[in-house]
N, C-alpha and C positions, 0 to 999 in steps of 0.2 A: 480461582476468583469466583463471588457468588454473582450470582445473576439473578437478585431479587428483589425487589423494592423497596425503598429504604421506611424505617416505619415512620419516622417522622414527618407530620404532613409540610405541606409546605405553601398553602393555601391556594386558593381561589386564582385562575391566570396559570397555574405553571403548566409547562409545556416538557412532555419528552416523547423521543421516539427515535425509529431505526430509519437511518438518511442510505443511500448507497451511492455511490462517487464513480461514476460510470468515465467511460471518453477512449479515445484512441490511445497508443499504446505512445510514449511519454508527451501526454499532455499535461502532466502536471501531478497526480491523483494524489500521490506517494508524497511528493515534497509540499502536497497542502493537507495531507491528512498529520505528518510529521511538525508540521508550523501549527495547526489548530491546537494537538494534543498538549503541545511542548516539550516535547522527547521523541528520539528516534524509536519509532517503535517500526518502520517500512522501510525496506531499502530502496536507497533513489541513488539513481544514474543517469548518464546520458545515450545508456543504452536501450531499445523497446526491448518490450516484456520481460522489465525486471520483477515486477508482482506476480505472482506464481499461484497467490491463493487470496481469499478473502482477509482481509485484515482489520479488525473492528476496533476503532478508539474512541475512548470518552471523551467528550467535551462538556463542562459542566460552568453553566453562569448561575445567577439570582435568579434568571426567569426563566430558565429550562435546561434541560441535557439532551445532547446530539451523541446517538452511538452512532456514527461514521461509518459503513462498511468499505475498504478501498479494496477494488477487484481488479483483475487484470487487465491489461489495455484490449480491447475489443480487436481481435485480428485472426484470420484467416487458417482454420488446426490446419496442423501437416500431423504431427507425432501425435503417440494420446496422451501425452504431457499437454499438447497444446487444447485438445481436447475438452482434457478435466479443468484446463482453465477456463476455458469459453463455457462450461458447465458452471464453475464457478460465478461468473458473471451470470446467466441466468438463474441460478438460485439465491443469490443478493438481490435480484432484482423481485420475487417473491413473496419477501418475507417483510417487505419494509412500507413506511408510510410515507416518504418523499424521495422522489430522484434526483441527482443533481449531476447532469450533463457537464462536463468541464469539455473544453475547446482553446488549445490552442492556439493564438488569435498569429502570432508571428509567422504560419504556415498557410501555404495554398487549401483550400477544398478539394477536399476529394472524393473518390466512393464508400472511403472505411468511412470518412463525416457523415454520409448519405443512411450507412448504414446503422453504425451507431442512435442518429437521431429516428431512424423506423422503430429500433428496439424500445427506446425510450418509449416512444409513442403507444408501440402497440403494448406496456403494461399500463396504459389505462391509468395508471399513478399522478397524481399531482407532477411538477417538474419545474425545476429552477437550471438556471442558463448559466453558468459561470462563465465567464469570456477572463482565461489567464494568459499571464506574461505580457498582458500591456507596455512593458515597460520596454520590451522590445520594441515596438511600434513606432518607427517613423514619421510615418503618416497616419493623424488619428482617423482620417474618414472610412479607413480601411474595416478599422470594430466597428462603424456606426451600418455600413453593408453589411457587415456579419450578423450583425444586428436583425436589421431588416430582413433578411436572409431567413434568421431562425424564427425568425416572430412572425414570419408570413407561414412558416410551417406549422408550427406547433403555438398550442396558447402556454405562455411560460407565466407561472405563479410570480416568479422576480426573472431579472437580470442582471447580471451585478459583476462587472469588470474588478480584476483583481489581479493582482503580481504575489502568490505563493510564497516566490523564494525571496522578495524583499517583506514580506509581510503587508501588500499594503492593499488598505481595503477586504480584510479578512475578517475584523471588527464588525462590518457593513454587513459582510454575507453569513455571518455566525446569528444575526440579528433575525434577516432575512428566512433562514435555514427556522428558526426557533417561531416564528411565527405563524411557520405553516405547519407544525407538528398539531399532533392532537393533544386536550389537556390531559395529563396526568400524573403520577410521583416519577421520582429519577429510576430508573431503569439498575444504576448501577452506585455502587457507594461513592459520595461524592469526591474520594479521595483516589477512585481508581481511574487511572487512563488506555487503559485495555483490557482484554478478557485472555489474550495470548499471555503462554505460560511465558514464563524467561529464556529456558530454552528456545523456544521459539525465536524469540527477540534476539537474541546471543548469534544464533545461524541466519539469521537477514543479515546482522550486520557482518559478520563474517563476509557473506555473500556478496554483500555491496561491497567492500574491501576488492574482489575477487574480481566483480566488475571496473571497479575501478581502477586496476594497476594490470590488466588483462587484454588483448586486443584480438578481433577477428571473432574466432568461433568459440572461446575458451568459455567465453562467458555463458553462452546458451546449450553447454551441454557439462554445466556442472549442477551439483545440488551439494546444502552441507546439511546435516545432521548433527545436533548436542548429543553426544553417547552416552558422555555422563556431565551432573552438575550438582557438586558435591561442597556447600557451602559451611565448611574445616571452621571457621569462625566468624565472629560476627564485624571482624575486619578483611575477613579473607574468605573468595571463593575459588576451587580450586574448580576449569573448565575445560573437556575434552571433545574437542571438534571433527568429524570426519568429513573432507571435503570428496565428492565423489565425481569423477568423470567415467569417460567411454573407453579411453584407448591409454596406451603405455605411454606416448608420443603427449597426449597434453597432460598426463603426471609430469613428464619432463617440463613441461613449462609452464606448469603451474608452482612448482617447484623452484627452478629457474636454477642459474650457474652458482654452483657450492652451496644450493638454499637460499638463494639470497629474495628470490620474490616469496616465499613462504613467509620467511621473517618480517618480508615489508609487511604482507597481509596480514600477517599478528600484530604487528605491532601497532598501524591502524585502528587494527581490531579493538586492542587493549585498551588503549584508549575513548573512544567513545563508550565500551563496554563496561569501565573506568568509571566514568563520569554518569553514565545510566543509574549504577550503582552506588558510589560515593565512598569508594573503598577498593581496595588492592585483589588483582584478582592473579590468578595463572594462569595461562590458556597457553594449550596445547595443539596443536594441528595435524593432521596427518591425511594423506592421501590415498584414495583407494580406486581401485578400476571398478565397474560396473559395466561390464559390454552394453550396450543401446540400452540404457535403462529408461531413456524415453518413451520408446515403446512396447515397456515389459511393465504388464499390470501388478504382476509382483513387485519389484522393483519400486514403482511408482506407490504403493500401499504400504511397502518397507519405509518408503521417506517421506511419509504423512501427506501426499498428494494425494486428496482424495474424489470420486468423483462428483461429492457435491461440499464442493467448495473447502474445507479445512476438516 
């Protein structure tokens, strides 16, 4: 995809630039960068650190473009898997002209909160407050503390309560997001919603499949790889997935009894994979061991984990 400015002007007021979508590890980042775009281009679950790398999508209105960057949930390396994430998250944070804090509004404070809002702070960057899942909230005076909370820390450019996964008040913050950009032309063709290839896109969703019909430790020591994507016609893509773990022990249960959770996760797969697309696809799956490839630098370079960000 190109990454160049489109030549047609678009006059006087318009607004584009690089946002980066920061916060604790599932506050939301993934299923509000997924609702702005409008396609799954992240995978979202309700497991932390399902974001693994930087992931950049268009948002394009009349009066400006948001390139989105969605980084990993801010949280504590063990592996240099977790590492290159946390590197990831500082290198989006960088390169761009507005941050936007997301915070979980249905959970307690804590010291990842404390710490996440230092990072913000210390890039010096403009910075917007998203306060999501309101919709959870019982009690409303609990965001209006959070509130107070954050705004006695930091000067925030907006704040702007929002529910992601119902859509609501995302209109509000796309506004907000667009206001504070610098002026300029679109960054990206108005018709693209990402810079990530398809294989890319193809192995999240996979991925997320994987997280979601997975339990315990399956999910944080797999990674999948498109090996091949080989689009046979132009109603049919034929797709070859490797899904990779550590030990023999979770192939078996990645796998499951006669195949049967392999199938669920393709089929899953297919479907949204499906509908991305708008046409029949075949996708394939297959299992491989990689001893500790979390914290094997090869390994981690072999599956486009890299250490600054994608």
């Amino acid at each position: 995809m190109k990454e160049e400015a489109i030549n047609a002007s678009h006059g006087e007021g318009y607004r584009s630039g690089y946002v980066a979508l920061v916060g604790r590890p599932n506050a939301g980042k993934s299923t509000l960068l997924n609702r702005l775009v409008g396609e799954k281009i992240a995978a979202v679950s309700n497991k932390p650190q399902t974001t693994r790398y930087q992931i950049r999508g268009v948002i394009t209105r009349p009066e400006g473009q948001i390139v989105m960057v969605d980084t990993p949930g801010v949280h504590q390396p063990g592996y240099l898997l977790n590492r290159r994430m946390m590197a990831a998250v500082h290198d989006a944070l960088e390169g761009v002209d507005l941050v936007c804090l997301i915070r979980d509004v249905s959970v307690s404070t804590g010291n990842g909160d404390r710490y996440v809002l230092d990072l913000v702070r210390q890039t010096g960057k403009p910075a917007l407050l998203i306060l999501n899942k309101v919709d959870r909230l019982q009690d409303k005076s609990e965001m209006l503390s959070l509130m107070e909370m954050y705004g006695a820390a930091h000067e925030w450019r907006a704040v702007v309560p929002i529910s992601a996964r119902k859509g609501e008040m995302v209109d509000v913050l796309v506004a907000e997001i667009i206001k504070h950009l610098p002026e300029g032309e679109p960054i990206f063709d108005e018709d693209e919603l990402t810079d990530q290839p398809m294989r890319a896109i193809v192995a999240e969703i996979v991925r997320e499949k994987i997280l979601q019909t997975t339990g315990e430790e399956i999910p944080y020591v797999t990674a999948v790889v498109t090996e091949r994507y080989e689009e046979e016609r132009p109603d049919m893509t034929r797709i070859f997935c490797a899904i990779y773990v550590e030990r023999t022990s979770q192939k078996k249960i990645i796998i499951g009894k006669g195949g049967e959770r392999l199938k669920q996760i393709g089929i899953r797969a297919r479907q949204d994979i499906e509908h991305l697309l708008d046409h029949r696809i075949y996708l394939e799956l297959f299992v491989k061991v990689e001893e500790n490839w979390r914290n094997s630098e090869r390994a981690l370079n072999e599956l486009g984990i890299s250490e600054r960000g994608k």
